[in-house]
Each structure stands twice: as structure tokens, then as C-alpha cells.
C-alpha positions as CSV (number, residue, x, y, z in Angstrom):
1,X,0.0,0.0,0.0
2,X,1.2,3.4,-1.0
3,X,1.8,5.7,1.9
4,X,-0.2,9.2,1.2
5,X,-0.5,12.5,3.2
6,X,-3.6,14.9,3.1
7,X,-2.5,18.7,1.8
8,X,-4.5,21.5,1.8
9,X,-4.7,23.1,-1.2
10,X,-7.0,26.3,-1.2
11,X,-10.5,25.5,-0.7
12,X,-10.0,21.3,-0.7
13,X,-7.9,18.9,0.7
14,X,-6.9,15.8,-1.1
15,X,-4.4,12.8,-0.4
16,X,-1.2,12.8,-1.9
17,X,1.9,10.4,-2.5
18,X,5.4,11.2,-1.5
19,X,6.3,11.4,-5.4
20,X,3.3,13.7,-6.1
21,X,4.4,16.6,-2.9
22,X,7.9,16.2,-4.1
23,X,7.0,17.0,-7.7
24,X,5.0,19.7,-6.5
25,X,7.5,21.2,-4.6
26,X,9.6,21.0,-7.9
27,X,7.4,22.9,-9.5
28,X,6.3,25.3,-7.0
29,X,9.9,26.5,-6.5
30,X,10.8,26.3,-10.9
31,X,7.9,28.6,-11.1
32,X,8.7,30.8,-8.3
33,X,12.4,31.3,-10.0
34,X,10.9,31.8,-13.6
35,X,12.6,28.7,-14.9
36,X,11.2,26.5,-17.9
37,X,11.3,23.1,-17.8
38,X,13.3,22.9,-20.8
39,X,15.6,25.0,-18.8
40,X,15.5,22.7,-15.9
41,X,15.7,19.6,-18.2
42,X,18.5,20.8,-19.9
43,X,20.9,21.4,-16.9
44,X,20.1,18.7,-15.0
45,X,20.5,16.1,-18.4
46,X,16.9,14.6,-17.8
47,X,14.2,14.8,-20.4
48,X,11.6,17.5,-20.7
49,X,8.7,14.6,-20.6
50,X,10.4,12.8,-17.3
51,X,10.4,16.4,-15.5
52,X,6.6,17.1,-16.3
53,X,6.1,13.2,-15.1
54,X,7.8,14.2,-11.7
55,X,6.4,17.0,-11.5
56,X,2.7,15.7,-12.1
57,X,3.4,13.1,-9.5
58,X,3.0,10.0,-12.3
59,X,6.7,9.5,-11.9
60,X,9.5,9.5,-9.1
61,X,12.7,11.0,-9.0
62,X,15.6,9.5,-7.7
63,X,18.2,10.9,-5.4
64,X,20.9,11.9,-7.6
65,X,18.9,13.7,-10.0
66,X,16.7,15.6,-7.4
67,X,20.4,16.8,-6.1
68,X,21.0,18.3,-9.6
69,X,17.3,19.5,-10.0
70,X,18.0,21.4,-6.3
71,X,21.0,22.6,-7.4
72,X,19.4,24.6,-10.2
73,X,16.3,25.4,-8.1
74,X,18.4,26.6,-5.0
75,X,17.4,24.6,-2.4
76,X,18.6,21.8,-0.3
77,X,17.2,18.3,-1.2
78,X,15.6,17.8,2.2
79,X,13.4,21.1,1.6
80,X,11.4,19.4,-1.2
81,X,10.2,16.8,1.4
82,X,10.0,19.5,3.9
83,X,6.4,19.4,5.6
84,X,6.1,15.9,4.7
85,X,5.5,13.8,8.0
């Protein structure tokens, strides 16, 4: 059984997996910098297609790329787990 974790998103709350919070967090912070994901993609070696997968929660990411993706993004690689209990 898949472990999920309810988020509040405004006005609903709905269960999540681990892969979908961390590939919203992915997103949340790409966006906040004004990065593409072509952009993202493209420094981290990964394809366009596999970042929108992570992103949209159908895949996972594994550690070594979500060090490069943090690396472009800024962050630490524990922040995009942050809040996840």
C-alpha cells in the first residue's frame, strides 16, 4: 500500500503520495524562479517529458537527479520533502 499525506490546497484537501508533494514542490519552487522546464531539463540532463512526469506526481525521481534539479532550483534536497511527516 502506497503511503499518502492529506494537503491542503486552497478551498479542498486531497491525499497525496510522496512522489506527487515532491514533484509539487519541484514545480512550485521552478515557477517561483521563472525557470522553464526545458531549462531545468537541460541542466540537470533529464528529459523534458520525465520532469513534467515528476512533477505531475505519475513518476518519481531518484536521489541523484533531485540533487541536480536542487542545485538549479536553490534549495537543499531535504526542503522538497519539507512538511512531509
Amino acid at each position: 500500500m502506497m503511503r499518502t499525506k492529506q494537503v491542503t490546497i486552497p478551498a479542498k484537501v486531497v491525499e497525496v503520495t510522496f512522489a506527487q508533494y515532491v514533484g509539487g514542490r519541484i514545480r512550485e519552487r521552478r515557477k517561483e524562479l521563472g525557470l522553464s522546464q526545458d531549462a531545468i531539463a537541460a541542466s540537470c540532463d533529464i528529459s523534458k517529458p520525465f520532469l513534467s512526469e515528476c512533477e505531475n506526481g505519475k513518476r518519481s525521481i531518484g536521489f541523484c537527479k533531485l540533487y541536480e534539479v536542487a542545485k538549479v532550483l536553490k534549495r537543499p534536497t531535504d526542503w522538497f520533502a519539507e512538511g512531509w511527516d
